[in-house]
N, CA and C atoms as a LAMMPS dump frame, in Angstrom:
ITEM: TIMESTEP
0
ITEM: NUMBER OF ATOMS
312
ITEM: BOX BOUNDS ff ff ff
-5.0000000000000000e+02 5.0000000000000000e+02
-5.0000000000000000e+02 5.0000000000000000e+02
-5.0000000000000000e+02 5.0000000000000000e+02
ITEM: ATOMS id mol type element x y z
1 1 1 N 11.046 11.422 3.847
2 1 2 C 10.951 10.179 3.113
3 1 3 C 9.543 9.613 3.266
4 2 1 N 9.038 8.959 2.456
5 2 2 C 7.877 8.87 2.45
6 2 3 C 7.366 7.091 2.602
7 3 1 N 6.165 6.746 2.374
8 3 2 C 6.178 5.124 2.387
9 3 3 C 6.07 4.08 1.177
10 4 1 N 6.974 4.051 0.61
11 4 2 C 7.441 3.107 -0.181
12 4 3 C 6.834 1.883 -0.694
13 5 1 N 5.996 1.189 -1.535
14 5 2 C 5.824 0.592 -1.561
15 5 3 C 6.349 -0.692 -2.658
16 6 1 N 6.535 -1.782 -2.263
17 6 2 C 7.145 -2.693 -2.804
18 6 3 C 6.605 -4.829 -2.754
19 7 1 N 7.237 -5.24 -4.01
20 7 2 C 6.391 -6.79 -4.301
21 7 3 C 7.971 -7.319 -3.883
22 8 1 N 7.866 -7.948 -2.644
23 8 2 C 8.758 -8.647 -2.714
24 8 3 C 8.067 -10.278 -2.192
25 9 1 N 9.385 -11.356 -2.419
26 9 2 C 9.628 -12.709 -2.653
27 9 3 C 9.573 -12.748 -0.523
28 10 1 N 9.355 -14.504 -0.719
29 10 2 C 9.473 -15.122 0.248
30 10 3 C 10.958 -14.38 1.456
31 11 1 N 11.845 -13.806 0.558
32 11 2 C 13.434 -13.589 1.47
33 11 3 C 13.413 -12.157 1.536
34 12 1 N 12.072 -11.498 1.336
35 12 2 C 11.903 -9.686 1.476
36 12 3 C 12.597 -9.44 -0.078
37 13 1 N 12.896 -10.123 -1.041
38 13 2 C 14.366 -9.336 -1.566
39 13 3 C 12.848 -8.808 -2.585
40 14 1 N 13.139 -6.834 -3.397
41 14 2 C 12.07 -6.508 -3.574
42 14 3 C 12.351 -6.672 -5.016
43 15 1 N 11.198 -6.931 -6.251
44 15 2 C 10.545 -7.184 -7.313
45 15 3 C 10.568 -6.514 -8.309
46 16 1 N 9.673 -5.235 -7.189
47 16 2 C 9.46 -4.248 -7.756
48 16 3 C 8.843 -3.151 -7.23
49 17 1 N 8.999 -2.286 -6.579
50 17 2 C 8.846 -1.254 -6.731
51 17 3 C 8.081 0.103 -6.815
52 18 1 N 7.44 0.55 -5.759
53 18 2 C 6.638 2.084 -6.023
54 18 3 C 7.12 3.335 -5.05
55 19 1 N 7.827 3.974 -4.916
56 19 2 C 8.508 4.767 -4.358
57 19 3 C 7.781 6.288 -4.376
58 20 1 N 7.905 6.206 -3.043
59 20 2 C 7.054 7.653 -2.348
60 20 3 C 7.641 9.276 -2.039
61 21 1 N 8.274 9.702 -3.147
62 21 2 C 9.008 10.68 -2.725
63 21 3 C 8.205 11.881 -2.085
64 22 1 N 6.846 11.707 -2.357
65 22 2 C 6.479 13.292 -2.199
66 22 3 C 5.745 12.632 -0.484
67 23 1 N 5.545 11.751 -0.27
68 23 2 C 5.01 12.023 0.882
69 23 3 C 3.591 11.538 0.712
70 24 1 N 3.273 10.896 -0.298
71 24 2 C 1.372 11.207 -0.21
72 24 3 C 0.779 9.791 0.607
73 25 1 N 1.818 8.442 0.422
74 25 2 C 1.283 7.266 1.402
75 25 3 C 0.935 7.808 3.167
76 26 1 N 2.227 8.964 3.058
77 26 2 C 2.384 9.006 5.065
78 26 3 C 1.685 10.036 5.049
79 27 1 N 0.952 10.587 4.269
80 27 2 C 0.418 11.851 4.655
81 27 3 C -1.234 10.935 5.01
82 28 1 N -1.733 9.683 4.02
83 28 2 C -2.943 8.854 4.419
84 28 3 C -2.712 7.95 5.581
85 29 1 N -1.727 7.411 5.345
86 29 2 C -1.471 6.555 6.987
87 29 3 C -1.155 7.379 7.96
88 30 1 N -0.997 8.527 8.442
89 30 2 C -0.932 9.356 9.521
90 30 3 C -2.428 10.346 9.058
91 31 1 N -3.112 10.239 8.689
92 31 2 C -4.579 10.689 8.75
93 31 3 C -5.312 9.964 8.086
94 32 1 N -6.184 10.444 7.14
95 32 2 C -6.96 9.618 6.391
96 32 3 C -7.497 7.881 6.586
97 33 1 N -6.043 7.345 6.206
98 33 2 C -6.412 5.404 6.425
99 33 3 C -6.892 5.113 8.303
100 34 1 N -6.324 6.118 9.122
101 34 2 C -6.637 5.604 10.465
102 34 3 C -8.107 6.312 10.914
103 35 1 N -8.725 6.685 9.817
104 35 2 C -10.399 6.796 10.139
105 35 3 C -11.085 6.393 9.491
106 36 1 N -10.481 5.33 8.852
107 36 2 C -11.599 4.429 7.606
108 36 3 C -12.199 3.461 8.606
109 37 1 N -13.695 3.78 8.521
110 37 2 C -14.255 2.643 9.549
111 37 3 C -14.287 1.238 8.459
112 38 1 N -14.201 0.234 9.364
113 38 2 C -14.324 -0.785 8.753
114 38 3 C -13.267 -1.109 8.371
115 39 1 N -11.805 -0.376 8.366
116 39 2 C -11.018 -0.939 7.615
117 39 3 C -9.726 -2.096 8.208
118 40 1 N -9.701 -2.915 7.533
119 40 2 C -8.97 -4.366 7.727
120 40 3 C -7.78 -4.165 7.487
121 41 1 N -6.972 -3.845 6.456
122 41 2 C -5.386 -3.604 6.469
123 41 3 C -4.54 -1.935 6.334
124 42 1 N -5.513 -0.971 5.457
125 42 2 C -4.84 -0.085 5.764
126 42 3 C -4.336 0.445 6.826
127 43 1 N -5.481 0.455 8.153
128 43 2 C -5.432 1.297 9.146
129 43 3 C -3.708 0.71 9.888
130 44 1 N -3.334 -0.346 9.123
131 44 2 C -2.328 -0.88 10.127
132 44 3 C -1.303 -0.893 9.435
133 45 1 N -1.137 0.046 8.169
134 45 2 C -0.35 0.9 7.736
135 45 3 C 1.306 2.37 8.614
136 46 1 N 2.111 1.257 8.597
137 46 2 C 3.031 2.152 10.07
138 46 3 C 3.934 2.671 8.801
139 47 1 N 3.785 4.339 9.599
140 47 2 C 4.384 5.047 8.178
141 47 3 C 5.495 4.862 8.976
142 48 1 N 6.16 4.578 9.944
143 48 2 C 7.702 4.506 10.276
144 48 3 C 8.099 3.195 10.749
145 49 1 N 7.574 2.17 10.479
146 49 2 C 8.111 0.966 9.947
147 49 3 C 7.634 0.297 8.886
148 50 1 N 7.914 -1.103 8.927
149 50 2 C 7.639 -1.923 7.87
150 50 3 C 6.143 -2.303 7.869
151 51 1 N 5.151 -2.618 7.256
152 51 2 C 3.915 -3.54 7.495
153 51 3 C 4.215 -4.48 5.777
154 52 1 N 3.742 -5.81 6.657
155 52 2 C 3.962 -6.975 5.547
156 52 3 C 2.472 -7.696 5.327
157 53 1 N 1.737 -7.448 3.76
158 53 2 C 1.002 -8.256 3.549
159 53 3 C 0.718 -8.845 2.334
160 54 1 N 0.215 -10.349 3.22
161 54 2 C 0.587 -11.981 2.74
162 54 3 C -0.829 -11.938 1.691
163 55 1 N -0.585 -12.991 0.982
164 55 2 C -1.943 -13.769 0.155
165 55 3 C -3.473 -13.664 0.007
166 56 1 N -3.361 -13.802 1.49
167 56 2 C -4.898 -14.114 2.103
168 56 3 C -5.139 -12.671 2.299
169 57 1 N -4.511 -12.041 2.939
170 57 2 C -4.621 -10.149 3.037
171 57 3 C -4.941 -9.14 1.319
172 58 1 N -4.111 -9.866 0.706
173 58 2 C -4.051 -8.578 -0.625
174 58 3 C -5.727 -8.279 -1.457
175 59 1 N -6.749 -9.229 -1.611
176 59 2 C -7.652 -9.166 -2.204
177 59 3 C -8.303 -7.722 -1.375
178 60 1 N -8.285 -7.813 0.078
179 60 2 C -8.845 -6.869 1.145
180 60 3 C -7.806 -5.63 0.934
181 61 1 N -6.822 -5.837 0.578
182 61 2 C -5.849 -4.3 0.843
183 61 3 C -5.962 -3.992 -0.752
184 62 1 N -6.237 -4.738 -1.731
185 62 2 C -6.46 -4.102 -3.443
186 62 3 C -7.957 -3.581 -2.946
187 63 1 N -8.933 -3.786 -2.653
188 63 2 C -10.277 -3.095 -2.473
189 63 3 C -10.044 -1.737 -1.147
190 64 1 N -9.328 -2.226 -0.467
191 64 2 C -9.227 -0.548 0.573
192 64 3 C -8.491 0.484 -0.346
193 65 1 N -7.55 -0.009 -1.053
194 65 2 C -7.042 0.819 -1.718
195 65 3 C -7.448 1.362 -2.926
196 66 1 N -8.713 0.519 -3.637
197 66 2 C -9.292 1.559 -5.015
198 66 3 C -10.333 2.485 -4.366
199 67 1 N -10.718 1.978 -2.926
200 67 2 C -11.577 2.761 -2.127
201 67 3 C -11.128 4.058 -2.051
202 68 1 N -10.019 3.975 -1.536
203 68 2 C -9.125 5.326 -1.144
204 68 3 C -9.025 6.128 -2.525
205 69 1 N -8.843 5.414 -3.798
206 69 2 C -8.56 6.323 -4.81
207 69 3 C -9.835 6.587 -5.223
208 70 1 N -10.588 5.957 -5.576
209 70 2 C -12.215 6.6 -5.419
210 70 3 C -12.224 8.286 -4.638
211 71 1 N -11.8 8.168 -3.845
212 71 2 C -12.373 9.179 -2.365
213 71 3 C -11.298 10.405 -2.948
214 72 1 N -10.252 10.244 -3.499
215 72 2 C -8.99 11.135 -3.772
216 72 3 C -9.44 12.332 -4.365
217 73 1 N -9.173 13.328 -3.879
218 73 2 C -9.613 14.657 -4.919
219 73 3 C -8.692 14.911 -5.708
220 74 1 N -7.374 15.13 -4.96
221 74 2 C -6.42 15.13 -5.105
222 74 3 C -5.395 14.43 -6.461
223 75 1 N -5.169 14.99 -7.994
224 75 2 C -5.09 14.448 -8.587
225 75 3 C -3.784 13.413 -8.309
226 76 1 N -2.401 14.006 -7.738
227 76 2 C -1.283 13.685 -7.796
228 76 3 C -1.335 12.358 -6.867
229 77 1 N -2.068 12.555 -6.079
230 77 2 C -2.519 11.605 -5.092
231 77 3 C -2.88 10.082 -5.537
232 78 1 N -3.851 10.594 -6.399
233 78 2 C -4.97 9.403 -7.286
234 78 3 C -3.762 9.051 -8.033
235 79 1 N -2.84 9.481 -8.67
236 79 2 C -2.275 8.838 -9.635
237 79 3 C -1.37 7.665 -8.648
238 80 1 N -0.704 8.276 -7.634
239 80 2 C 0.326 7.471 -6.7
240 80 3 C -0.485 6.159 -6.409
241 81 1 N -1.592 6.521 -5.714
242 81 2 C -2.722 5.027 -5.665
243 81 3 C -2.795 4.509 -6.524
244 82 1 N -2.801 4.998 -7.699
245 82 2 C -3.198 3.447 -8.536
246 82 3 C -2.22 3.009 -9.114
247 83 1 N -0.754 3.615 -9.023
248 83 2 C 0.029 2.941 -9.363
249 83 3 C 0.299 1.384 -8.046
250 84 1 N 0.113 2.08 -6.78
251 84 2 C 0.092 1.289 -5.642
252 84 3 C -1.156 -0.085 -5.857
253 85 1 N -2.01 0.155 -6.864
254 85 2 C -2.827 -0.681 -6.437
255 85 3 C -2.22 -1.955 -8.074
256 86 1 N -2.083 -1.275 -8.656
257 86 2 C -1.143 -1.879 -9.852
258 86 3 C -0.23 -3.124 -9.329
259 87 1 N 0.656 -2.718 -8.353
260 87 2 C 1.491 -3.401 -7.917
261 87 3 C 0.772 -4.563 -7.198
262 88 1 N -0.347 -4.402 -6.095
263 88 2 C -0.917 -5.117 -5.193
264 88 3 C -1.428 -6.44 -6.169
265 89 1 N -2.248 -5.575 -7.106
266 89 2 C -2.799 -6.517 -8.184
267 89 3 C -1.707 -7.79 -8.633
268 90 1 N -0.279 -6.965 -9.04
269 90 2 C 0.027 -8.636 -9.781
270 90 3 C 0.667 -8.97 -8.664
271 91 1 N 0.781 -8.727 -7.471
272 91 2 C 0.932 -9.9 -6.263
273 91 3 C 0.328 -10.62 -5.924
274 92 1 N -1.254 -10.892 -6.048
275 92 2 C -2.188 -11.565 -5.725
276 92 3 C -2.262 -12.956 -6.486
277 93 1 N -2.286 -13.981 -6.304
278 93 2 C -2.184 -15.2 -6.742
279 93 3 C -0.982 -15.144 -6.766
280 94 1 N 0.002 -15.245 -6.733
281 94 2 C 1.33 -15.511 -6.432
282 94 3 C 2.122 -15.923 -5.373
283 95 1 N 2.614 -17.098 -5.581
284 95 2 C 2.99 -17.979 -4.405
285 95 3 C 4.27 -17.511 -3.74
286 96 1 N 4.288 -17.257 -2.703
287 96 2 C 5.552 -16.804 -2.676
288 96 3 C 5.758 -15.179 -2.243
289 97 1 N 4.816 -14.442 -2.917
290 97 2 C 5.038 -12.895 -3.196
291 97 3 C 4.057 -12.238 -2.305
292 98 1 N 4.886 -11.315 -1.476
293 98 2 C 4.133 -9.897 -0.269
294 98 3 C 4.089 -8.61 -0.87
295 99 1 N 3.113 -8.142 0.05
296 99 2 C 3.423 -6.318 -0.729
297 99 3 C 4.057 -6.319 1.073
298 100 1 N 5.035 -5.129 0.265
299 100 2 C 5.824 -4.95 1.787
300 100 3 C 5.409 -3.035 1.656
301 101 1 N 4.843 -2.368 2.436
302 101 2 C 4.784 -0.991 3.165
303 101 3 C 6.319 -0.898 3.781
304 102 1 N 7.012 0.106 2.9
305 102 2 C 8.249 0.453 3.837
306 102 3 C 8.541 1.814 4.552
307 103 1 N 8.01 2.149 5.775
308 103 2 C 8.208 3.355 6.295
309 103 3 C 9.641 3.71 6.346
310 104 1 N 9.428 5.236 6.856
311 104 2 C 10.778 6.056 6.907
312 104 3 C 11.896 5.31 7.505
């Protein structure tokens, strides 16, 4: 199972939706994101639990993450990111609304 990503409300309940079947979030948060120097929210990316981020976080986790798809060789990969960064995007200004990382 892979890491899931999802827009949910103030009560966790989720929005909407990006689902990781093949594996490609935990394959970057168990390598890749934990050697990004400099980096502010991916690295704290737990592919086997939850990581929750708020308001003030998403502007910094939408830029680590077009970073990462930048860097992607990997086409199947690049596509999963930017659907991930899709999502991050319309969470941002939104009162109320987290991106929730859901590990295995």
């Amino acid at each position: 199972m892979g890491i899931d990503v999802a827009l949910v409300n103030e009560r966790h309940e989720p929005k909407q939706e990006v689902h990781d079947p093949r594996q490609c979030l935990t394959s970057l948060a168990t390598g890749q994101w934990l050697q990004l120097q400099g980096s502010v929210c991916l690295r704290f990316v737990d592919p086997w639990g939850d990581t929750v981020f708020n308001q003030a976080q998403l502007p910094v986790l939408l830029s680590e993450l077009e970073q990462s798809v930048a860097s992607q060789t990997d086409p199947e990969i690049k596509a999963h990111l930017l659907k991930v960064c899709h999502l991050v995007a319309k969470a941002k200004d939104r009162t109320h609304m987290y991106v929730k990382f859901i590990g295995d």
